[in-house]
N, C-alpha and C positions, 0 to 999 in steps of 0.2 A: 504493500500500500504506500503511497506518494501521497503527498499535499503538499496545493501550492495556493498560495496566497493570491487571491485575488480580488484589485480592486472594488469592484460592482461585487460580487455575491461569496466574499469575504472566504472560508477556509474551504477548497475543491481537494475531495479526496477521488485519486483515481485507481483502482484497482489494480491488485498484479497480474490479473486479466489482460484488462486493457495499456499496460506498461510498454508491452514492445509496438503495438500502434502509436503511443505517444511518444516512442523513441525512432520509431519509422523515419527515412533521412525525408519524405514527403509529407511530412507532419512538421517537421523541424525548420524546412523550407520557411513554414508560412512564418518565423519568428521575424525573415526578413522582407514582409511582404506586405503592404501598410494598409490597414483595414479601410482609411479612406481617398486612399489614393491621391492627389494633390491637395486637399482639404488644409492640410499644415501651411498651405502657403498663405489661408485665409486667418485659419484657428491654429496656432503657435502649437498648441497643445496635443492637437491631431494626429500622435503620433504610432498610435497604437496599432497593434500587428492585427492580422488574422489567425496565428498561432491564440492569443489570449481568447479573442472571440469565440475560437472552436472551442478551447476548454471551456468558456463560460454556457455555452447550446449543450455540450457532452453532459456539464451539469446541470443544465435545468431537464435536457434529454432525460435521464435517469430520474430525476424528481418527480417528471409528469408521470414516466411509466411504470415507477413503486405505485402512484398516487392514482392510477388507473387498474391496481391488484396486477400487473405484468407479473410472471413467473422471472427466475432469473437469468434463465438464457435468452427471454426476451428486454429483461430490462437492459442486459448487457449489450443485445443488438440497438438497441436506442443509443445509449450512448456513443458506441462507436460510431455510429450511424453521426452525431450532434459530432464526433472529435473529427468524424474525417470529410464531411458534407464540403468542407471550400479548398480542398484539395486540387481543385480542378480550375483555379483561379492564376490566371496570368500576375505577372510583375504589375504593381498598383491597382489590384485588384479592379473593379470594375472599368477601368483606364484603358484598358487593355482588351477588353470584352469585346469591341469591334473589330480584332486580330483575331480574335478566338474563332469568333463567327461568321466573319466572313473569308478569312484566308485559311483555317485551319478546319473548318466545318463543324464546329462542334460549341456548345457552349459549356459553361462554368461546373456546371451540375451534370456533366456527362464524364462520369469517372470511372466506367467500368473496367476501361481496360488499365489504368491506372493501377485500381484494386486486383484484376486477375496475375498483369502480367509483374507487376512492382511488387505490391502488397501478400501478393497469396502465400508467404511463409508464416510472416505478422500477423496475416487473420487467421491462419490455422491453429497459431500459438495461444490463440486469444478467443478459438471457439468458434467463431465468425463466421457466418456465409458469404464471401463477395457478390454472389447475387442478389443478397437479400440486403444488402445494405445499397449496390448499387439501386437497385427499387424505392427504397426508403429514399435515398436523395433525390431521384428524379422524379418522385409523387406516384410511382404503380403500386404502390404495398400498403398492404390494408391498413397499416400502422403509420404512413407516410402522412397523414395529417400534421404529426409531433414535429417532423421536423421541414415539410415541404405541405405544407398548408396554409388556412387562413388565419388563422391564430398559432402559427409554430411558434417552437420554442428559437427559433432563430431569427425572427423578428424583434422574440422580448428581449434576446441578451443584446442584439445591435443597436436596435436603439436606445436601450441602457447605457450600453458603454458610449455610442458616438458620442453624446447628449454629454456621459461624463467628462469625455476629456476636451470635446468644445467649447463646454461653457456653457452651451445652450441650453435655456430651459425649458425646452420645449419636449423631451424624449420620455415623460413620464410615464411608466408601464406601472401595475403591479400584479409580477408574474406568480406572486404567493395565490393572487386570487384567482387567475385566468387557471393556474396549474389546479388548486385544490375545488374549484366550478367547472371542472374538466369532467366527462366520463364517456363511457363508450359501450355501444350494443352490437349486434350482429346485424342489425337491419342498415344504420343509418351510421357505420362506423363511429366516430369522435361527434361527441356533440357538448354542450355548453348548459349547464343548467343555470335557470333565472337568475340567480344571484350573481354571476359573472355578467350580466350586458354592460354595466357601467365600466367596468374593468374590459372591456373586449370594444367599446367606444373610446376609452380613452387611449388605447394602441392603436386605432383609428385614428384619432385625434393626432396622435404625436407623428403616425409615419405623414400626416396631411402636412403639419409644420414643418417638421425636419428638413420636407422635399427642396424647398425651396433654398429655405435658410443655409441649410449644409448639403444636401446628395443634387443639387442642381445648382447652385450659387455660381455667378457666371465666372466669377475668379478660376473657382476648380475646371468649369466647363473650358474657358480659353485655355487652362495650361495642359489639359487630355485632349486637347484637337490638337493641342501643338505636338504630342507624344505624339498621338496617332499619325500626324503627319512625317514628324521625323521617321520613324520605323516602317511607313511609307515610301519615304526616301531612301534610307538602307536596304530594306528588301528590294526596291529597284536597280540598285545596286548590284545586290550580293547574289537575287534567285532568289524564287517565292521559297525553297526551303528555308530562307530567312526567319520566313514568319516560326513557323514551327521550332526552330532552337529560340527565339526572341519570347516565346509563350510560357517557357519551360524554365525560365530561369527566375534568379529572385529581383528584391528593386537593385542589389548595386551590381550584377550581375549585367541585368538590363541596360543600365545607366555606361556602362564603362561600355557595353556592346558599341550604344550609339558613336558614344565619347569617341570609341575608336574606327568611326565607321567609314568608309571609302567616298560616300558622302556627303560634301561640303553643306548643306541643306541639316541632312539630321545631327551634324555637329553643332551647326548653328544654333537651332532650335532646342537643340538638347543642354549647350550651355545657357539660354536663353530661360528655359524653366530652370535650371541652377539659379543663377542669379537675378531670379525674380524679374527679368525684363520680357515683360510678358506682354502681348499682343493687347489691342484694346477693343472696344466694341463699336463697329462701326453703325453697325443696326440687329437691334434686339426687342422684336418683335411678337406680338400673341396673335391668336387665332382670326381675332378682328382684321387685320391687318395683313393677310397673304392668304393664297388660295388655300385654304385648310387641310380641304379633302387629299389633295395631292399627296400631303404629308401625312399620314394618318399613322405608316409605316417608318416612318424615319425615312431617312437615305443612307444608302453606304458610302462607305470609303471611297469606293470609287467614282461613286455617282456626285460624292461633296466637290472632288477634284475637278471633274467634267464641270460644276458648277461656277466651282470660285475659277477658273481658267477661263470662262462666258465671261464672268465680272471683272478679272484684270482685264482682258483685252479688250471690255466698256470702255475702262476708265486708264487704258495705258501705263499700264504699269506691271510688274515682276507679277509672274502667276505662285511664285511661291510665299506673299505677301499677302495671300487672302486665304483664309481660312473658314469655312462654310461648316456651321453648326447645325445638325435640324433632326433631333432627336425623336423616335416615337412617341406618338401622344403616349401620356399617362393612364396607364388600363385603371378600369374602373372597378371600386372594391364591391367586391361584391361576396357576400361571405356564404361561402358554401359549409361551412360546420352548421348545424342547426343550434336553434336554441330549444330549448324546455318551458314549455307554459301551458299550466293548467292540464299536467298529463299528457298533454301533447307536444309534438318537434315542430316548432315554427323556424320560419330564415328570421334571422336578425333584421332585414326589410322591412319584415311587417310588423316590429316590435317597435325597432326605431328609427326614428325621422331624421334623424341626426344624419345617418348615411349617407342619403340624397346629399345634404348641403353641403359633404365632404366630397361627393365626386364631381360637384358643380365646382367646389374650388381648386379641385386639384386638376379638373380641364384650364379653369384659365391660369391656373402655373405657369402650362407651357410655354415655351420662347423658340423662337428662330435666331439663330446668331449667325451674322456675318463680324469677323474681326481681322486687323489689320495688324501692321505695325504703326506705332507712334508719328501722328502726322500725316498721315493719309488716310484717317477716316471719313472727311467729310466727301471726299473723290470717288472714297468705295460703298456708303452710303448712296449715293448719288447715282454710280454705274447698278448695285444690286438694288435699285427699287425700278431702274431700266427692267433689267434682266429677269426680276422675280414678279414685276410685275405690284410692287409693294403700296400698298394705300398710304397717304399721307395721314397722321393722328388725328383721329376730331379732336379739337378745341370746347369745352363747355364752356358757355356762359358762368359764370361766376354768379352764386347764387345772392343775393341781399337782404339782409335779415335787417 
């Protein structure tokens, strides 16, 4: 038995079980591998790995499924299931997800062959099914609510921790009550009884704040278009196998890749987020304001480059100089664990209204970003409301009291 002290949910004991997964060298990875990905350039504090976060999910993983009568070889696939779920997570964790996704094919919670072909002495040692855990992370397994659900336990520990080392007061969960308002049948899997909605709106609540404030914040968004583009640049370079060793590595792994890259472009850039001289915004925009539908899906990599390369050649100037942001709208919550009322399994919909006005705000979250360098924003403002076709802002009259 291990313990390790941890900030957010204070003494984590990990079994002799589970010892050789948490000494796995793909467990160890994540100590250097930054839970919020440029976030630090915004929040000083931001500095915290996805190693701690898994132990914190491995622990509340175990918590829920004592707290659901789990046996012990199932509680045990819970937690490993919570220690090993972000294994499959590129350098700067979500920074790097449009690498994953579209050069490498695969995304973040797709770990199986990680688990068969890396892991399978580790999970043997430890009991483990690699199928049943890869199931567990990517939502097929009957138990995959706990940790690939609407109320998972990796929800509660993230926005615990972000919220901790941000600053921000916006990440308030309380996972004692979501976990011990937990329980689960054979009809309708994981469901929620009554006294957990307030506690299951206020995780609601806080991933609605956070999005903005921290996991969307245009700071962090211009300095992962500038990563993406650098290792855009390298891989054109080096050969799309690029992408694939660039996935696999940790942040300083990644960083020195660039640092030493054939490249002139993702040198640039890449010193560029070092030293904090980071692009600006030349138009950042919501739904009101561009043709909406078009973007529903995001764009990719490659389709941002086709784009911001329209917009230099608008506005005469370097195609490496525009940076095109246009992320997928934000899917709407919609809570498939049911709730308990009155004997019966309702959706949390029809309990509460709160919902609604939470996915009405997290639509107009959204933004469009075009960003520049320093001093050629108003030129590239100008060529991308050519090329994208951008409405000017209504002006409201100014009200008189």
């Amino acid at each position: 038995m291990k313990t390790i002290k941890d900030p957010v949910h204070g003494h984590v004991r990990v079994s002799d079980d589970l010892l050789p997964l948490l000494d796995a060298p793909h467990v160890q990875r994540l100590r250097y591998v930054r839970q919020l990905g440029f976030s630090h350039l915004v929040y000083p504090g931001a500095n915290h790995s996805r190693f701690e976060h898994s132990v914190g999910t491995m622990y509340l993983a175990g918590t829920m499924a004592r707290e659901l009568g789990f046996d012990d070889a199932e509680c045990r696939l819970a937690e490993a299931a919570g220690l090993l779920h972000d294994i499959g997570h590129g350098p700067f964790s979500h920074a790097t997800e449009p690498l994953l996704n579209e050069f490498c094919g695969r995304g973040h919670d797709d770990i199986a062959h990680l688990l068969i072909e890396d892991l399978g002495p580790s999970l043997s040692k430890a009991g483990v099914d690699p199928d049943e855990i890869a199931a567990m992370v990517d939502g097929s397994h009957r138990y995959a609510g706990i940790i690939h659900g609407d109320l998972d336990v990796d929800r509660m520990d993230y926005l615990m921790r972000d919220a901790h080392y941000t600053g921000v007061p916006y990440g308030t969960v309380d996972p004692d009550r979501l976990i011990h308002s937990s329980a689960i049948n054979e009809e309708y899997g994981l469901y929620l009884r009554e006294n957990g909605i307030h506690s299951a709106e206020s995780l609601l609540l806080a991933r609605t704040l956070m999005r903005p404030s921290v996991y969307y914040h245009h700071v962090s968004r211009i300095a992962e278009s500038m990563i993406v583009m650098a290792s855009f640049a390298h891989a054109t370079a080096m050969g799309e196998e690029a992408y694939h060793e660039l996935v696999r590595m940790d942040d300083f792994a990644f960083i020195a890749a660039l640092l030493s890259s054939p490249s002139k472009e993702a040198v640039s850039l890449t010193r560029g987020i070092l030293g904090r001289r980071l692009y600006k915004r030349a138009v950042y925009v919501g739904q009101d304001q561009v043709n909406a539908e078009g973007y529903r899906e995001g764009v990719s990599v490659i389709r941002s480059r086709e784009i911001a390369g329209a917009i230099a050649a608008e506005a005469g100037i370097d195609e490496i100089t525009v940076l095109v942001d246009i992320p997928a709208f934000p899917s709407e919550m919609r809570m498939g664990v049911r709730v308990e009322n009155h004997y019966d399994l309702k959706s949390l919909e029809e309990l509460s209204p709160l919902l609604t006005a939470l996915n009405k705000a997290r639509k107009g979250q959204w933004r469009l970003g075009i960003y520049t360098v320093p001093g050629q924003q108003e030129v590239v403002a100008d060529a991308a409301g050519r090329v994208l076709s951008i409405k000017k802002p209504t002006k409201q009259d100014k009200l008189i009291l």
